[in-house]
C-alpha positions, -999 to 999 in steps of 0.1 A, spaced: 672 -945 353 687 -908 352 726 -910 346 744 -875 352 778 -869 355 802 -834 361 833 -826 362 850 -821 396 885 -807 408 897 -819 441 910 -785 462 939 -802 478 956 -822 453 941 -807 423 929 -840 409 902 -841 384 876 -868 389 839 -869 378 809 -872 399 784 -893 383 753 -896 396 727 -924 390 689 -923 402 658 -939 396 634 -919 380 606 -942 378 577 -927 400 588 -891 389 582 -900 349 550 -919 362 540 -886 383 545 -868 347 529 -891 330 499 -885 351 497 -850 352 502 -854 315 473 -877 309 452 -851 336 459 -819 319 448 -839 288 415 -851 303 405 -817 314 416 -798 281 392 -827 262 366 -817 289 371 -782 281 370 -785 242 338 -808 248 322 -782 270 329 -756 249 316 -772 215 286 -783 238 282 -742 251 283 -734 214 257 -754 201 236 -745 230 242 -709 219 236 -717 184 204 -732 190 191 -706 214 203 -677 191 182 -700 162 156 -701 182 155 -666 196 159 -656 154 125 -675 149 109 -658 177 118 -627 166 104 -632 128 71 -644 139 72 -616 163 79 -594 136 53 -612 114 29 -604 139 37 -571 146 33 -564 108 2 -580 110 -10 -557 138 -2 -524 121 -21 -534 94 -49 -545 110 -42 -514 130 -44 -491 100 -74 -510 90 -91 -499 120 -77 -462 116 -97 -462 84 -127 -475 97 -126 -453 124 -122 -426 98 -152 -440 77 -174 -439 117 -163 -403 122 -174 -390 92 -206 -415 95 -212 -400 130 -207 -364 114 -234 -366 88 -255 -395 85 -259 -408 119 -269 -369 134 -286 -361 104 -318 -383 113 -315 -367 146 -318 -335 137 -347 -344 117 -363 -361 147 -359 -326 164 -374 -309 139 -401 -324 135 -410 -329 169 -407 -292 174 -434 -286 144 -459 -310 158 -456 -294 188 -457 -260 172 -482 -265 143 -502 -296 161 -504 -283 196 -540 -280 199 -546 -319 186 -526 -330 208 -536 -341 240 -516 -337 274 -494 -372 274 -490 -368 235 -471 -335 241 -452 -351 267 -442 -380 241 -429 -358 218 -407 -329 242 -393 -372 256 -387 -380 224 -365 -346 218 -350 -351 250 -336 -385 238 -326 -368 204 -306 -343 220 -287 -370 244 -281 -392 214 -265 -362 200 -247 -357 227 -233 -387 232 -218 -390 197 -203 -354 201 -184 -369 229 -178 -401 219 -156 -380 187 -144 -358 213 -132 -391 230 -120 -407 198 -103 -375 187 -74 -372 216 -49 -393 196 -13 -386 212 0 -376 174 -16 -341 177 4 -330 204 13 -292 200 29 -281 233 25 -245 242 37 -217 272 -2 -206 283 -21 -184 303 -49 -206 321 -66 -174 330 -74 -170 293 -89 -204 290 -113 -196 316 -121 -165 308 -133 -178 274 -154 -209 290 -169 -182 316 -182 -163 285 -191 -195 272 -213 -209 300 -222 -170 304 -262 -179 307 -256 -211 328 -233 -192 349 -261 -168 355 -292 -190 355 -274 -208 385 -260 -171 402 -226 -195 403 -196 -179 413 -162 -188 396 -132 -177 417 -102 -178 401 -68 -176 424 -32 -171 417 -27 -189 381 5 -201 367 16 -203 331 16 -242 323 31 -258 291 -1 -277 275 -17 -286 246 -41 -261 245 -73 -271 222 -71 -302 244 -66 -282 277 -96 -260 269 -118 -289 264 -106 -305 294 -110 -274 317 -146 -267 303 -155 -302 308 -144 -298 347 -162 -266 347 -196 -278 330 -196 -306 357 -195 -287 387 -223 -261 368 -247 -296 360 -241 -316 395 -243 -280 419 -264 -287 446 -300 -272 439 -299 -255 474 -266 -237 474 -250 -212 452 -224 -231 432 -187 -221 439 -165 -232 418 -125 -220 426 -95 -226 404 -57 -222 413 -25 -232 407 9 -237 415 41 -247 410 59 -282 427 90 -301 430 85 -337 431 85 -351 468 83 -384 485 59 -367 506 36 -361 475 -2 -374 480 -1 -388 447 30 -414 431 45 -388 404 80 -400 386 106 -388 400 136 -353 384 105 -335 374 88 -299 382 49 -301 378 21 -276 376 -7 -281 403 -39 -271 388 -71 -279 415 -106 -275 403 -130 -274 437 -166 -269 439 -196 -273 463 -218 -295 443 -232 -326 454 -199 -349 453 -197 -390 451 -185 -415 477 -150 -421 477 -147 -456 460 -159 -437 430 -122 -413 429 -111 -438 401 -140 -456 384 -150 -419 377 -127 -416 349 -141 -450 333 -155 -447 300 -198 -448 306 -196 -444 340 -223 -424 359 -231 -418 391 -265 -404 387 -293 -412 368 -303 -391 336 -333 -381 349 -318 -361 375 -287 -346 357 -282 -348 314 -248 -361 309 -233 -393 290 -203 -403 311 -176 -399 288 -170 -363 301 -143 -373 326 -124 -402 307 -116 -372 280 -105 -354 308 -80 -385 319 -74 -390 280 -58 -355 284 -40 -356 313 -24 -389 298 -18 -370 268 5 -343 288 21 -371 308 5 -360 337 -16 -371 367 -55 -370 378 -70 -378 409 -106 -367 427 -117 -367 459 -152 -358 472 -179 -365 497 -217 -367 489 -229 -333 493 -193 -318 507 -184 -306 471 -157 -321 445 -116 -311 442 -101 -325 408 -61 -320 409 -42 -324 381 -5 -325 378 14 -317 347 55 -313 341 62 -280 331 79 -287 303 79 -322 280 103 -343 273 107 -366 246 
């Protein structure tokens, strides 16, 4: 029971009496009580859930601890198998260098003095042996050349650089001078903008495109080769998927040679992948995977499209300037 009592002055009279006031206050304190024992319960629930969150925290953050060393553990364990391949590919360039093109240059020598000094003893098919025989010198050769060129493209020697194109042609025309002339080609050159390269790389890549469209020109056409440039914003309207916030440098490489089909345009760039056989046109197929090596290498883009005997167009997109 609640007991309350006041104080109360009657108006008329002015008598003082007092108002007490009795209730039962049974179901109210049980109503507390409840509430009570409720907010109770769901503050236990709380705590429980809470402890219950942290240990699941603990043991993920454990866990995700342990992941990470063995990830680390591993990754260490990478590098230095990494940097044990670095040296072994070290100890295969120099091998390449010397010893292994060493014996082929002996093989050419000395198949050029039998042929020289033992022509006569020879007979017809014995001649032909050994000019094959040179022949297969010169593409082993070859094919190691590139296969350094290849191996050389690392993405640490990356010296960027404002440069004239125009120059770097002009030094592969004088290059390919007698090729150029033994095939009457024509090299057309159009408007040229200054692009922001790596350029030993860019040479190499540029006189690989070039040397292409000199070996696979169709034998009964003049080979025209035309390069141009020029400056683009990046579009949704693009051809090709370029990332987005950046200028590029168009550079496009057409000729008239004997082209591909077009479900070659990638495969093209593969490693060891040729489209003709050897005994119609020298080459080792590593020629246009340096080419995408350096495109990759300027953060850029390649693509090709051709048709057999309709010619070849390489484009190749670049940002005018690098970022880190």
């Amino acid at each position: 029971m609640s007991l309350n009592a006041s104080r109360v002055i009657q108006k008329t009279h002015r008598e003082q009496l007092i108002l007490l006031v009795i209730a039962d206050i049974t179901e109210v304190k049980h109503l507390i009580l409840e509430k009570e024992l409720r907010e109770k319960e769901m503050l236990n629930k709380e705590i429980s859930e809470r402890k219950a969150e942290k240990i699941r925290l603990e043991k993920a953050v454990d866990e995700r601890t342990r992941e990470l060393k063995e990830a680390n553990a591993l990754l260490e364990g990478k590098n230095t198998e990494l940097l044990n391949m670095n040296k072994e590919l070290e100890a295969f360039t120099y091998v390449s260098s010397h010893d292994l093109q060493e014996p082929l240059r002996k093989i050419q020598t000395f198949a050029s003095l039998i042929l020289e000094k033992e022509n006569q003893a020879l007979s017809e098919n014995g001649k032909n042996y050994f000019r094959l025989m040179q022949q297969s010198a010169e593409r082993m050769r070859q094919l190691i050349q590139d296969l350094l060129a290849f191996s050389r493209l690392s993405a640490a020697d990356r010296k960027f650089e404002n440069t004239d194109l125009n120059i770097i042609v002009e030094e592969i025309k004088k290059e390919f001078k007698e090729a150029i002339a033994e095939k009457k080609a024509i090299i057309e050159v159009k408007e040229i903008c200054e692009v922001y390269i790596i350029p030993f790389q860019f040479r190499q890549l540029m006189q690989n495109l070039i040397s292409n469209a000199l070996k696979f020109s169709n034998p009964n056409m003049r080979p025209h080769i035309t390069i141009e440039s020029r400056n683009i914003k990046y579009s949704k309207k693009n051809k090709v998927t370029l990332p987005t916030q950046k200028d590029y440098c168009q550079i496009s490489i057409t000729d008239n040679g004997i082209g591909f089909e077009k479900e070659y345009s990638t495969k093209i760039f593969e490693v060891f992948q040729k489209l003709h056989g050897k005994e119609q046109y020298a080459g080792t197929g590593i020629g246009l995977a340096i080419v995408k090596r350096i495109v990759d290498n300027h953060n850029g883009i390649v693509t090709a499209k051709s048709e057999l005997n309709k010619g070849t167009t390489f484009d190749i997109y670049i940002p005018t300037t690098q970022q880190n």
